[in-house]
C-alpha positions, 0 to 999 in steps of 0.5 A: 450808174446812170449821169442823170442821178449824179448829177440830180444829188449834186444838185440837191447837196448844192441847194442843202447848202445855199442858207450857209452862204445866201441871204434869207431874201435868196432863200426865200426866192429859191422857195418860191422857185421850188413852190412854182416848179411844183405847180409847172411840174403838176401842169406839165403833166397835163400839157406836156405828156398828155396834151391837154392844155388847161387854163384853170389850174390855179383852181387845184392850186387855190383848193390845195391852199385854202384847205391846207390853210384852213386845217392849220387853223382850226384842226392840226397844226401837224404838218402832214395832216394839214397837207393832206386834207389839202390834198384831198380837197384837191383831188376831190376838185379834180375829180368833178372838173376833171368829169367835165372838162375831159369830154371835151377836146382842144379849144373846148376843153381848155375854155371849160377848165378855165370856166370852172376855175372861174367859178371856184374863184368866185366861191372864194372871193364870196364866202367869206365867213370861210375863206376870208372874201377878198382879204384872204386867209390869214393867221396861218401859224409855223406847223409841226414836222415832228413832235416839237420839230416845228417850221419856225423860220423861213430857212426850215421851210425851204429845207422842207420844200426842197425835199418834198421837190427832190422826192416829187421829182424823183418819183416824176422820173420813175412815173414817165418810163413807166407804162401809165405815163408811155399811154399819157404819151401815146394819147398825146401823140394820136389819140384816136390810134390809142382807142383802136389798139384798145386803150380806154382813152377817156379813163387815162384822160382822167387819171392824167387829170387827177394826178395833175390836180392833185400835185397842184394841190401840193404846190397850194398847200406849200405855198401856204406854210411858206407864205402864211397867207392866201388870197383870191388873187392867187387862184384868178386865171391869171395864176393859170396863164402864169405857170403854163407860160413857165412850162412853155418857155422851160420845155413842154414835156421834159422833166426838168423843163417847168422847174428851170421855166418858172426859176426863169420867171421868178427872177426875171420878174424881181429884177425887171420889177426893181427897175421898171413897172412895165415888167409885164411887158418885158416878161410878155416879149420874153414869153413871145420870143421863146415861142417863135425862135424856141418853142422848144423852150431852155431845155430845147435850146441846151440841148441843141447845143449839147448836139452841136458841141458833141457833133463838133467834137466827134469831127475833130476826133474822127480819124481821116480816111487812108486810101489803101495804096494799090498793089503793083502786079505783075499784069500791071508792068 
């Protein structure tokens, strides 16, 4: 059996059992982590196995949320339906941008997906007969798993995010070594190669675009049941900025990358903000350290020093050279 499994159910086992032995506060930590690894999971999609560097994703994240909410609110209080419908509405989003914005390329196409997250932020701040405007949607209720299974304390929601991120990152892992994501891969690394052997380049764009929007969608709706509660504030672009500096600063296109960048953010950003308001600026130094000395990211840098140790290991381990002792003849005297 393959390391990467066994140690991916450690790790799950490890998290089971956190709200035994850590605050509610913690825990409520580890589910914003696991919410935004989510999202940077979603962008990464974009960014780091197809290229596309967007700058709107707070869009899916808002419609996912929103929708969800709403649905919790005058529909079901089901868990899965609610979900779904915030699904869909992201998917539907993805779509229509997805449409526009893939046309374009590099600088353009990160402005139009910025654009386009700006106007989906403007129709939430201004209609608030639905939306709430500016105060934000509020009395979300516990939702209902099973029956009369309900998420009625915050510990019941982490467990819940923390198995749609095991499956989510299980079903990841199986998506990156298949084909579909080998030609999101090749569109990354030469587009124009991709269209010569006959790939059909824009249609893999969108489809990279729709599944990325989709599971922003997703991280939008678990926000929501965890939080109960959301604003405009959550779908500016600053929310973009935000989970595409925690891809970069985990490791563009790995599969872990984003979730240990946005773990790093989110404590970096409760400890510096306990101690000074200038966090901002900390987490700024922070974002442009990594880009200079280790664009590769944390996944870049562990593993650059797993080389280094197994390198060192195999140089102690070698064997040293034995020069064969020349046979005397006869000719020789």
């Amino acid at each position: 059996m393959k390391k990467g499994p066994i140690k991916g159910t450690l790790l799950f086992l490890l998290m089971v059992l956190v709200p035994f032995f850590l605050s509610i506060y913690y825990v409520n930590i580890l589910s914003e982590i696991l919410i935004l690894g989510v999202f940077a999971v979603s962008l990464n999609i974009l960014v780091g196995q197809t290229g596309m560097v967007s700058l709107g994703h707070a869009a899916f994240f808002g419609a996912g949320a929103y929708a969800t909410g709403l649905a919790a609110i005058k529909f079901s209080t089901n868990i899965f339906v609610t979900l779904g419908i915030g699904l869909l509405f992201a998917f539907l989003l993805a779509l229509i941008i997805g449409l526009l914005s893939t046309k374009a390329h590099g600088f353009y196409f990160l402005m139009l997906t910025l654009a386009c997250s700006q106007i989906f932020y403007s129709l939430v701040y201004q209609w608030t007969t639905v939306t709430g405007g500016s105060n934000g949607l509020s009395g979300i209720a516990p939702l209902d798993v099973f029956g009369d299974i309900r998420l009625s304390n915050q510990v019941f929601v982490y467990y819940f995010i923390l198995v749609v991120m095991a499956i989510l990152l299980f079903l990841l892992s199986r998506f990156l070594h298949s084909p579909l994501g080998s030609v999101f891969i090749g569109i990354k690394e030469n587009e124009e190669r991709m269209k010569s052997i006959g790939y059909n380049t824009a249609l893999y764009k969108n489809i990279s675009f729709l599944i990325s929007g989709t599971m922003g969608g997703l991280a939008g709706g678990l926000y929501v049941i965890f939080n109960g509660f959301i604003s405009p504030t959550d779908v500016y672009w600053t929310a973009s900025g935000s989970v595409l500096i925690m891809v970069l600063i985990g490791g563009v296109g790995t599969l872990w990358g984003p979730v240990i960048g946005a773990a790093f953010i989110v404590i970096l950003e409760t400890i510096v903000s306990s101690y000074t308001e200038n966090w901002m600026m900390i987490i700024g130094t922070a974002f442009i350290l990594f880009v200079i000395f280790a664009p590769n990211g944390i996944v870049g840098i562990f593993n650059r020093a797993k080389r280094i140790v197994v390198k060192q290991q195999k140089i102690e381990h070698k064997e040293p050279n034995i020069i064969p002792i020349k046979q005397q003849t006869k000719m020789d005297g």
